[in-house]
Residue, then its C-alpha position, 0 to 999 in steps of 0.5 A: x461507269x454509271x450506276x444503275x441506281x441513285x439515291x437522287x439523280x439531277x437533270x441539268x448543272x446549272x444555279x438550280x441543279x447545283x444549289x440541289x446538290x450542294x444543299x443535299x451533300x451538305x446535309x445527307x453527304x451519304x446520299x448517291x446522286x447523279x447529275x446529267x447534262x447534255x452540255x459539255x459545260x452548264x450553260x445559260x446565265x451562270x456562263x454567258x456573263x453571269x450576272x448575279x442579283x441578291x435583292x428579292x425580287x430580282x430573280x424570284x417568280x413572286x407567285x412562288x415566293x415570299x420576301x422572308x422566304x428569298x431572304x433566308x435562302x440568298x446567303x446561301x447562295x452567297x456562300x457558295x458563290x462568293x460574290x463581289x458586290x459591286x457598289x452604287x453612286x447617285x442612285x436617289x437622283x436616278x430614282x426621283x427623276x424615275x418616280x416623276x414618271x411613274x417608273x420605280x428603280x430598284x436598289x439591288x444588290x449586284x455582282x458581275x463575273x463576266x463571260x471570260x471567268x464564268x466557265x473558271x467558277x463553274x468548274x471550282x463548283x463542279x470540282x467540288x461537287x466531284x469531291x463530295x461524291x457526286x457522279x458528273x455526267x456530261x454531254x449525255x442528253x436525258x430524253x424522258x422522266x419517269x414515275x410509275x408503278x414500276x418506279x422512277x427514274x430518267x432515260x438517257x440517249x432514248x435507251x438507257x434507263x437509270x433509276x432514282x429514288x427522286x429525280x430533280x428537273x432543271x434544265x433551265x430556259x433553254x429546256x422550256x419545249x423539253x419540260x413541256x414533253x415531260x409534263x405532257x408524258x406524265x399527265x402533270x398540269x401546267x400554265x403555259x401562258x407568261x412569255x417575255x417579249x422585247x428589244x435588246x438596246x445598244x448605245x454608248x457609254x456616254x449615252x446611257x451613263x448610269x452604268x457608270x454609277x449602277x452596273x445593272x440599273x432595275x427599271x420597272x416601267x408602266x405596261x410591265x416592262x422593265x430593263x434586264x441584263x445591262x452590260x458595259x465594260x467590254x460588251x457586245x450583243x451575241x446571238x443564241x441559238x434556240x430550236x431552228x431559229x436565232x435571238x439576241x442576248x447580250x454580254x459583257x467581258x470582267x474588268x480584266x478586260x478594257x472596255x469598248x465604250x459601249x453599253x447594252x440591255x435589254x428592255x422586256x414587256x411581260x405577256x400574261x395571255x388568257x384563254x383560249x390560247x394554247x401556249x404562250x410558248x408557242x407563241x413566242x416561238x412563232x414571233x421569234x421565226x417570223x423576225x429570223x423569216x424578215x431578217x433572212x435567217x437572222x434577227x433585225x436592227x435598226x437605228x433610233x433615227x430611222x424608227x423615228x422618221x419611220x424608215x427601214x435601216x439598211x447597211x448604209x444607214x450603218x456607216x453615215x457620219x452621223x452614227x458614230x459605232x458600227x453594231x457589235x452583232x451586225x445581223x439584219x438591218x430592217x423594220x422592227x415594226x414589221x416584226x414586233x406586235x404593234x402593242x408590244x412595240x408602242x409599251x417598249x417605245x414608252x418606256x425608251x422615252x422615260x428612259x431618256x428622260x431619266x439618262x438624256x442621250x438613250x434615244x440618240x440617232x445612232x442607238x440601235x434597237x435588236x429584235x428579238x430578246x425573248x424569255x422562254x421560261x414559264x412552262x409553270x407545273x402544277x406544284x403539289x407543294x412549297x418544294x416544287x413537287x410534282x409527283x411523287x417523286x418528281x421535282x421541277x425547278x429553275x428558269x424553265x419551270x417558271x420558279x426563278x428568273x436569274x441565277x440566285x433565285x434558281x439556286x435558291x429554288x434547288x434549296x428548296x427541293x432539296x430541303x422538301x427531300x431532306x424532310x423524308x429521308 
């Protein structure tokens, strides 16, 4: 049975929302809260491959934090999640070859779980929150937020109200057009303008071989593009379903698993949009129906040799002698170049072109570019405070309020919040 009342409830399980909880038992263990979710099981990044960067600023939303400040909190997170950092060879050549082009990579410190033990480390961290007290309820879908003059709380199911003394939003990227509903409700101000547009790339092992060095290589390119997410090993490009239409993501099995000489990453091109835009949001939105209209339902491909002759792929195009993989999510094959915005496509092209200059063998024939890769995060609050405040009882962090980008900045994030409440009790 759920209590009608808590001292803290907890929308979403995911990095955000635990790191919240763990830092709130850890410090108060008399505090009752509640966490919610309308998942059987969290889901995002800490699921699908979970993937984990302890190197500020990978993760963090720079306008939200410091370099002091992540670094103070990321053995925290450490702790908790108990990472194997991976380690790195030849990085200095890689970075000089880089810099000749006006490209910088990152030396991150990185760990990788993969998505077939994901799901076992969710649950050694729900367990234990289980045994500290705290209420789980999943596969419960909270429908509103409230803070009034009749106090605060959450809606479950549309009907059922639970109230709380503080209330702690993270429903990550995938409740980006939940978060908005809320903001809206609650008269709370929000910049709605970053989105992050792009192409997942795959190749071989041998065509990108620096993964054999660096699991997940840091590219920060002109033009604010950058690579994200890099799998190899056992790894294949997946689709996600978001609101009616379908994106690509990629993930990669643990070393448990024998790899499939193939390798993946996305190449991302940061969007700050001006007035008079509406939403950034939306717009995404719109270019993520536009490809699925093109592509029948489903997102495109298409293979570095046909974009480069200016020539749609098509199902032949997959299976000639030259093209030496079949895809591993064969969706659409078609034009890119009737779905992406022409700017988009020429900053993501260049920075394809440094890359392959950086690891000759990127732009093979045989590549395929997948579109579209798309973030929706960046439904920013107006915060009232360090600790991600927004009224006076509510919090908002995580991926989808814009405060982080990957896991440990999210968690890091639900420190925060938890220490801004600590602070008043």
């Amino acid at each position: 049975m759920i209590s009608p009342d808590y001292d803290i409830i907890i929308v979403g399980t995911g990095p955000a929302g635990l790191g919240a909880a763990f830092h709130l038992t850890e410090n108060s263990p008399s505090l009752s809260i509640l966490m919610i979710d309308r998942e059987k099981i969290c889901s995002g990044g800490l699921l699908n491959d979970c993937k984990q960067n302890y190197t500020y600023p990978i993760g963090f939303a720079t306008e939200n934090w410091t370099k002091d400040e992540a670094e103070r909190l990321l053995p925290q997170v450490e702790k908790h999640l108990k990472p194997a950092i991976k380690e790195k060879q030849n990085l200095e050549l890689y970075q000089r070859r880089a810099e000749r082009l006006g490209t910088t990579l990152l030396d991150v410190r990185q760990a990788h779980v993969g998505t077939d033990r994901s799901r076992t480390l969710i649950q050694r961290l729900l367990d234990e929150l289980d045994r500290r007290g705290v209420v789980l309820q999943l596969e419960r879908e909270v429908t509103d937020v409230f803070n009034n003059a009749d106090g605060t709380g959450v809606v479950i199911a549309g009907s059922k109200t639970i109230r709380g003394r503080k209330v702690i939003v993270a429903p990550g990227r995938k409740g980006f057009s939940f978060l908005q509903q809320v903001m809206e409700r609650m008269g709370i101000a929000f910049i709605d303008n970053i989105v992050d547009v792009g192409i997942r790339v795959e190749t071989t092992v041998d065509n990108y071989s620096i993964v054999k060095d660096y699991y997940d290589p840091k590219f920060l390119f002109p033009d604010s593009v950058r690579t994200f997410c890099t799998n190899s090993g056992h790894a294949r490009v997946v689709l996600e379903r978001y609101h009616e239409f379908n994106l690509i993501n990629g993930h990669s099995l643990s070393e448990d698993h024998a790899g499939n000489n193939l390798v993946n990453f996305a190449l991302l091109k940061t969007i700050g949009l001006k007035n008079p835009v509406r939403s950034g949001q939306q717009m995404a939105v719109f270019l993520a129906r536009l490809a699925n209209e093109i592509g029948g339902g489903m997102p495109l491909m298409q293979r570095v040799g046909d974009f480069r002759m200016g020539k749609r792929s098509t199902a032949e195009t997959f299976n000639e002698d030259l093209y030496t993989f079949p895809p591993s999510c064969p969706v659409t094959a078609g034009d890119l170049g009737l779905a992406v915005p022409a700017k988009i496509m020429r900053h993501i092209w260049a920075a394809l072109k440094n890359l392959d200059t950086i690891i000759p063998g990127v732009l093979h024939p045989s590549t395929i570019m997948y579109y579209p890769e798309i973030k929706m995060y960046a439904n920013k609050p107006a915060f009232l405070d360090q600790h991600f405040r927004v009224s006076s009882n509510v919090y908002m962090v995580g991926d989808g309020a814009g405060t982080s980008r990957g896991i440990t900045g999210a968690w890091a994030g639900g420190i925060r919040v938890a220490e801004g409440i600590l602070e008043e009790t």
